[in-house]
Legacy VTK file of the C-alpha trace (Angstrom):
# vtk DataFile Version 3.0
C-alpha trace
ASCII
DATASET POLYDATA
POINTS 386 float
16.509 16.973 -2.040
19.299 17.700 0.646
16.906 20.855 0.917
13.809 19.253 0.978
15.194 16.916 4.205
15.930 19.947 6.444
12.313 20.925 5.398
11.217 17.384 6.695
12.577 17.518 9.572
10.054 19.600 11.134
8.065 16.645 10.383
9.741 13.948 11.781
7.428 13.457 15.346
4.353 14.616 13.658
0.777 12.639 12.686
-1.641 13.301 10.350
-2.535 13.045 6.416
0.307 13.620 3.431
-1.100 14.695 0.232
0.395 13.906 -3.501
-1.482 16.246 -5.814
-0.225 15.508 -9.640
-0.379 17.988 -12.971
1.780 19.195 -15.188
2.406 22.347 -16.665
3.367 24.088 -19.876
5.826 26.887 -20.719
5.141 28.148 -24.159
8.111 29.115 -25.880
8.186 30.829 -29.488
11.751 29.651 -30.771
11.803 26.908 -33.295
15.755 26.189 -32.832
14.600 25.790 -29.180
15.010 21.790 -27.782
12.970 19.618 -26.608
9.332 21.602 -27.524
6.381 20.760 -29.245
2.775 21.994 -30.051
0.138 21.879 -27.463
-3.455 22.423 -27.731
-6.199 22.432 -30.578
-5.002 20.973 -33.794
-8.432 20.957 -35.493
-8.818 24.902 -37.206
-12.170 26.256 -37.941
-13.982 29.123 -37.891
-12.362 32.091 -36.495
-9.551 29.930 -34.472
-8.454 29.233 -38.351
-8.236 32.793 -39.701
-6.294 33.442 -36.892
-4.331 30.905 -36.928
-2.715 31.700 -40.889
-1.875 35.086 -39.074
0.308 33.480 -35.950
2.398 30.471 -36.279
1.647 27.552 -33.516
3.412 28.019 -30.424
5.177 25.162 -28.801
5.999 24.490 -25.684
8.423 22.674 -22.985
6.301 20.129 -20.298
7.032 19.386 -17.086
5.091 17.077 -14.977
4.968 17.955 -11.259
3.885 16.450 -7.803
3.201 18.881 -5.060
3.445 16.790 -1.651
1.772 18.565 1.143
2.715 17.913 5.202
0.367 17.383 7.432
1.707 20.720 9.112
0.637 22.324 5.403
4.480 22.121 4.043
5.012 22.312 0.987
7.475 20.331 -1.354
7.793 20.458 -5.143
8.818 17.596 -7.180
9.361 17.505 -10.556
10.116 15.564 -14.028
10.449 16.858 -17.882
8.985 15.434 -20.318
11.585 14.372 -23.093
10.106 14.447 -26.942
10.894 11.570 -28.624
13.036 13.639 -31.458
14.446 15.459 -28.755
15.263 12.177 -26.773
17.183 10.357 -29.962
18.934 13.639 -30.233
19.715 13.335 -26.481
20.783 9.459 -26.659
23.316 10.079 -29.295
25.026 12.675 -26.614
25.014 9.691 -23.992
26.262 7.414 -26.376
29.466 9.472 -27.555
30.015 10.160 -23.771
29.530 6.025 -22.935
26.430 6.659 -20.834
23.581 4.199 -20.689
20.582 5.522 -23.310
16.786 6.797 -21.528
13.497 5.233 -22.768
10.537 7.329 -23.883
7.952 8.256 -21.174
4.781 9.239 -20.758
3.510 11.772 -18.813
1.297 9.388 -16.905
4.664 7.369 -16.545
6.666 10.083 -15.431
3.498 10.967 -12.683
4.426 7.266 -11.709
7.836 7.763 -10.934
6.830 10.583 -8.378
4.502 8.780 -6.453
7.393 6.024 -6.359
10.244 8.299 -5.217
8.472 10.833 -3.013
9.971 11.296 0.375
6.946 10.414 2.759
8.100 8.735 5.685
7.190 4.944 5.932
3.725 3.889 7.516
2.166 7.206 6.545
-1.218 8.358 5.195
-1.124 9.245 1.917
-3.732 10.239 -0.532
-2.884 11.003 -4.283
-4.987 13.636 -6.208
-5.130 14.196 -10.062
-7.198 15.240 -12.511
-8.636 13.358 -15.777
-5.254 13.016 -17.277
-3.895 11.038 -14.649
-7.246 8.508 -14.572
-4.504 5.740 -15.473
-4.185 1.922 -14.784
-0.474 2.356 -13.918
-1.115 5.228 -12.165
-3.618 3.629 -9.475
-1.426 0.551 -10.053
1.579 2.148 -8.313
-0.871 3.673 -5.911
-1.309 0.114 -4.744
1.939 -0.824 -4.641
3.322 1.872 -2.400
-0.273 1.649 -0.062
-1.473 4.811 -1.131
-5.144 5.881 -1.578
-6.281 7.711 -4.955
-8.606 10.178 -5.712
-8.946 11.293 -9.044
-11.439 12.848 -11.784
-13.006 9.571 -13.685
-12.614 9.600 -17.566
-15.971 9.796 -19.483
-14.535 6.481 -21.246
-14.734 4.462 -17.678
-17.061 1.617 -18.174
-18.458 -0.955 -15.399
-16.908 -4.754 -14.987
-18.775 -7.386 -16.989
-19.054 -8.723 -20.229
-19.082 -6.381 -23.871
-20.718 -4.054 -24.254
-20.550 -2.305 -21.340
-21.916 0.765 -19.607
-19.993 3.918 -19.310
-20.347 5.272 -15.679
-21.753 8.708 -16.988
-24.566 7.400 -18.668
-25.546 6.596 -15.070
-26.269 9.946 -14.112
-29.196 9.660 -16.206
-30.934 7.457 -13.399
-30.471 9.541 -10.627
-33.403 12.117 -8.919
-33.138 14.901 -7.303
-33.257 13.036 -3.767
-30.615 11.265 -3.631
-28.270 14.013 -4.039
-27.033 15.508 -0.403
-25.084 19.178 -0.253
-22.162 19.491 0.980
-20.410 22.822 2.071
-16.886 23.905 1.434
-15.942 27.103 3.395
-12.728 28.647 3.489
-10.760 28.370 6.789
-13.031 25.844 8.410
-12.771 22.070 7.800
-10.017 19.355 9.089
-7.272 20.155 6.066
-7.154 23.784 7.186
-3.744 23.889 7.583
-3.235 22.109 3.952
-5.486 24.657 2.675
-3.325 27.716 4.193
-5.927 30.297 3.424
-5.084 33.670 3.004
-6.321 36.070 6.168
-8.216 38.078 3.791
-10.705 34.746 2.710
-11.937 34.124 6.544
-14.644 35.382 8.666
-17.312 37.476 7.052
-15.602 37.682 3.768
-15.400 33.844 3.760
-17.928 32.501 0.562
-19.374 29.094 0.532
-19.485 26.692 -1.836
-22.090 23.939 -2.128
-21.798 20.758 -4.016
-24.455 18.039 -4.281
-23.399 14.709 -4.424
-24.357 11.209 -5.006
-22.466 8.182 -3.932
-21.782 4.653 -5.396
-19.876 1.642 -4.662
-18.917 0.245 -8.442
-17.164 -2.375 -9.882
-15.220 -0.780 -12.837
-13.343 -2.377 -15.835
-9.929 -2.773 -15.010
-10.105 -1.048 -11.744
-11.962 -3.058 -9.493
-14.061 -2.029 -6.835
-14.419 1.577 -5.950
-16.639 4.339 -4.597
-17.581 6.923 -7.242
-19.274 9.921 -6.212
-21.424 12.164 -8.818
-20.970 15.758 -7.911
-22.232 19.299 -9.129
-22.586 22.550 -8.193
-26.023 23.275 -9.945
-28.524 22.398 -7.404
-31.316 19.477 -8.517
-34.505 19.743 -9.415
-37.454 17.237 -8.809
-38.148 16.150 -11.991
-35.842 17.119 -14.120
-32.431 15.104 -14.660
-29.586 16.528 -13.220
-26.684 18.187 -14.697
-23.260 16.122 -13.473
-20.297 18.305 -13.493
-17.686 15.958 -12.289
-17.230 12.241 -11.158
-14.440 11.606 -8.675
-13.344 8.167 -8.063
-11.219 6.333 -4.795
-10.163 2.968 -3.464
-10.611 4.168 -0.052
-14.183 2.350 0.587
-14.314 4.096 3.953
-14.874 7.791 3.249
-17.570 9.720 3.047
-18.847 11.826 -0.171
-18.171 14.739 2.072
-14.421 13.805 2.826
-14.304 12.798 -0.768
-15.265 15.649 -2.216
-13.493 17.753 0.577
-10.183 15.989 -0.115
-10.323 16.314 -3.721
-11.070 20.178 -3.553
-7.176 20.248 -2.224
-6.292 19.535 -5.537
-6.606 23.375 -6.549
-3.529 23.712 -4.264
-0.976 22.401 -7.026
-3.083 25.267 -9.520
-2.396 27.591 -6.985
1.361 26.505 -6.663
1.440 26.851 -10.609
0.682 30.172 -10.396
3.205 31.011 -7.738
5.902 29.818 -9.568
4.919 31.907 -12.545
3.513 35.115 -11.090
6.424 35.269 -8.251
9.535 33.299 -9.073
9.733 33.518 -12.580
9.583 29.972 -13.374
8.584 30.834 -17.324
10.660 33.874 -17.775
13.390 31.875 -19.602
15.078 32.031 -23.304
17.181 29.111 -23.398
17.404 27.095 -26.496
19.686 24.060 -24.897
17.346 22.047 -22.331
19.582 21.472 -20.149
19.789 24.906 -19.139
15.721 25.217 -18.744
16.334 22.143 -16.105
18.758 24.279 -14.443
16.693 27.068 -14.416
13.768 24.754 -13.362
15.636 23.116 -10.262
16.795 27.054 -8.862
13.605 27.924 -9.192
12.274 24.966 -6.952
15.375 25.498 -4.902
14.069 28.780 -4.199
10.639 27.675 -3.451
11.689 25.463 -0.873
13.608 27.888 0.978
11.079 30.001 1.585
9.073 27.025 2.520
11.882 26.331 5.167
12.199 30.098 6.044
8.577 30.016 7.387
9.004 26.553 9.037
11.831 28.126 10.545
10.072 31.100 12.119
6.790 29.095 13.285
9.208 27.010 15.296
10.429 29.858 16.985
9.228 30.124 20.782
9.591 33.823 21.071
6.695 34.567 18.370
3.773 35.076 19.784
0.537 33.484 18.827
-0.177 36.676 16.840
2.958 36.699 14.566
2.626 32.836 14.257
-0.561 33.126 12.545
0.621 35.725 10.308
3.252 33.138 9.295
0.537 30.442 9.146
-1.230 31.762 5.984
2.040 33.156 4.293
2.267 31.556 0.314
5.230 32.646 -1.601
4.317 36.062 -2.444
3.935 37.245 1.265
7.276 35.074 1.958
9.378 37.095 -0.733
8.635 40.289 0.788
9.732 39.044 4.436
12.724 37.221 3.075
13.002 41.097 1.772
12.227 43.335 4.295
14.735 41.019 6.693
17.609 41.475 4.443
16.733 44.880 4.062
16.552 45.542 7.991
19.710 43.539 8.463
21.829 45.789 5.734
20.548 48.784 7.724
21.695 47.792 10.533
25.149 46.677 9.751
25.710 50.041 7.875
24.393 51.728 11.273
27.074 50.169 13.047
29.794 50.997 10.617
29.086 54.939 12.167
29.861 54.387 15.450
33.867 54.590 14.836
36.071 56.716 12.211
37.192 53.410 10.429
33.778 52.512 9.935
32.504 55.878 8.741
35.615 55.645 5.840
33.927 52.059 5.224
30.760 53.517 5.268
31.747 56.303 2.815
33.621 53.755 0.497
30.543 51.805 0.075
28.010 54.504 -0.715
30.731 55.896 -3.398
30.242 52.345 -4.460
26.902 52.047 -4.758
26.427 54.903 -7.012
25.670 54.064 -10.961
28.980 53.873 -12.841
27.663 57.127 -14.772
26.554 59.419 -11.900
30.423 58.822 -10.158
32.384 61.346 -10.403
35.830 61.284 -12.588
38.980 61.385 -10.150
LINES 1 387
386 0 1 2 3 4 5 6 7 8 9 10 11 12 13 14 15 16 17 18 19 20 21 22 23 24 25 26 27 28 29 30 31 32 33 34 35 36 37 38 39 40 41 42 43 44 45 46 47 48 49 50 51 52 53 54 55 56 57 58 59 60 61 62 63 64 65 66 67 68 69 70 71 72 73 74 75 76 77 78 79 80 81 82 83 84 85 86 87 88 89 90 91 92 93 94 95 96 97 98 99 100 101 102 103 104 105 106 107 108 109 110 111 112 113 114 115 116 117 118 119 120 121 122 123 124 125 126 127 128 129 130 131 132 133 134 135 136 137 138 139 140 141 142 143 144 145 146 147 148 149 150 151 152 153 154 155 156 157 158 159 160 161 162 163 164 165 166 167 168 169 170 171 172 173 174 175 176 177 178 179 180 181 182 183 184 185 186 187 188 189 190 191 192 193 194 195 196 197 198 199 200 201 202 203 204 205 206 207 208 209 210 211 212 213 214 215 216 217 218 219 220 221 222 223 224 225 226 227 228 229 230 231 232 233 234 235 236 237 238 239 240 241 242 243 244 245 246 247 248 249 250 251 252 253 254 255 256 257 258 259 260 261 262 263 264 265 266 267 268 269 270 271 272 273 274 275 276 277 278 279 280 281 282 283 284 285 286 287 288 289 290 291 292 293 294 295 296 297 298 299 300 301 302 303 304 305 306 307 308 309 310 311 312 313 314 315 316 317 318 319 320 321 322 323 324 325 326 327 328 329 330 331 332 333 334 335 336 337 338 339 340 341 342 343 344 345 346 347 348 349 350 351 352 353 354 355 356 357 358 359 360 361 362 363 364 365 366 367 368 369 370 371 372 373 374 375 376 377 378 379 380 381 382 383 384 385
């Protein structure tokens, strides 16, 4: 966090939107003796999925549930909980208790998801709009939305029904009623759009090599069950056909009664960003590259990990501060993700090492130094015996 406030900083004078998007994510792990893990995915076994299945034991896994908040610069901060088993969490309670420490409850993941929107540093009075998927379509969820002002936009739950009295109507069975004109398009094109810099496309994704994408949406103003009122917005990427019904891919959901489906949808296409972030941490920093069986030490591992996310995150705030870059070099930075900011963090050090063992050749005390640390720098096996 003391990280995450010299981040902020460069955020301190500026306006715009802030942007919660919520997940979580697995790390499979094959250990049994390993804490705090449990099975994830399909428990029914038929079919093929079941001969395989005698062949392989289940994997388990460890779950963390993460919030990515986005500036309205396009800075990007990770925040994170784990998800405690309840064996693992007695287990865990008994430790506290021999040590005199208060005892944790049980969570949920949607409870945990509630915590972040709760204690994410977004300055006061700002614009905030949360994003999640269908597992984070919760009551408490959108009920700490409210209390901290937010506004929510998240995938609706096929179980949703409308206000009223029993039975009522799920809102998916309303797609039935639609035609084919009352669905508008709206286009999604890399690099263009208001939440560009949110967006941070890669350089390679704009201009001619930029591909559209074109939803077609419907809009409603509902009044769900336990909810209240909202604007729901019918959306798919299979364009409609006079008549014949249409095929609804996805129904997003807000309490902001002022947008458009266009904003809506364009908003809630941001979401991919926390997918994207996912894969960063993976691909690049290693995040599920451990073989721990104590927890404790995967949360370690977890927070460096994060730690070294959000230095790279202030390395490139650092350098499109800078007054001597040119508008050039600042748009190479613009569109830098982690990848592309691991090889500059690289290539500096590199350039830097260079030049201090240049320097060390300029006088005889410095060429002995210079001689002392390439005799160092050879493999233990390749030096030669004195």
């Amino acid at each position: 966090m003391q990280l995450a406030d010299l981040l902020l900083a460069h955020e301190h004078r500026r306006k715009g939107l802030w942007l919660l998007i919520l997940d979580q994510t697995y790390c499979t792990q094959q250990g049994v003796k390993t804490e705090n893990t449990f099975s994830h995915g399909q428990k029914a076994k038929s079919g093929k999925d079941q001969r395989r299945r005698k062949k392989l034991p289940r994997r388990r896994c460890h779950c963390f549930v993460m919030g990515l908040l986005i500036t309205p610069s396009g800075l990007r901060l990770p925040l994170y909980r784990s998800y405690y088993t309840q064996e693992y969490l007695k287990e865990l309670n008994r430790r506290r208790a021999e040590r005199k420490r208060p005892s944790l409850s049980y969570r949920k993941q949607t409870e945990l998801a509630v915590e972040l929107v709760e204690t994410a540093p977004v300055p006061p009075k700002a614009k905030v709009f949360v994003l999640g998927d269908t597992a984070f379509d919760a009551d408490i969820l959108q009920t700490a939305c409210q209390r901290k002002h937010y506004s929510w936009i998240v995938s609706m739950n096929q179980e949703r029904v409308l206000a009223g009295r029993k039975s009522r109507r799920k809102v998916w069975s309303l797609a039935s009623t639609f035609g084919a004109t009352q669905f508008v398009s709206v286009k999604l094109t890399p690099g263009k759009g208001r939440y560009d810099a949110q967006r941070r496309v890669a350089a390679c994704r704009i201009g001619r090599k930029a591909k559209t994408r074109t939803f077609y949406v419907h809009r409603e103003e509902l009044t769900l069950h336990s909810v209240g009122q909202v604007q729901v917005v019918f959306s798919t990427m299979l364009q409609p056909q006079r008549g014949k019904p249409v095929e609804i891919q996805k129904v997003l959901m807000t309490n902001d009664l002022t947008l458009s489906p266009a904003e809506i949808v364009e908003l809630y296409d941001l979401r991919w960003q926390i997918e994207l972030f996912f894969k960063e941490l993976k691909s690049t920093l290693g995040f599920h590259q451990y073989r721990f069986r104590k927890f404790a030490k995967v949360e370690r591992w977890v927070e460096l990990c994060l730690i070294t996310f959000l230095y790279l995150e202030w390395y490139r705030a650092e350098k499109l501060a800078r007054r001597d870059l040119s508008e050039e070099q600042k748009r190479w930075w613009r569109w830098q993700r982690t990848h592309g900011l691991c090889t500059a963090v690289r290539d500096e050090a590199e350039e830097r090492e260079l030049d201090r063992l240049a320097s060390y050749t300029k006088t005889q005390g410095g060429q002995r130094k210079l001689k002392r640390i390439l005799r160092a720098a050879r493999p233990l096996e390749r030096r030669r015996v004195a």
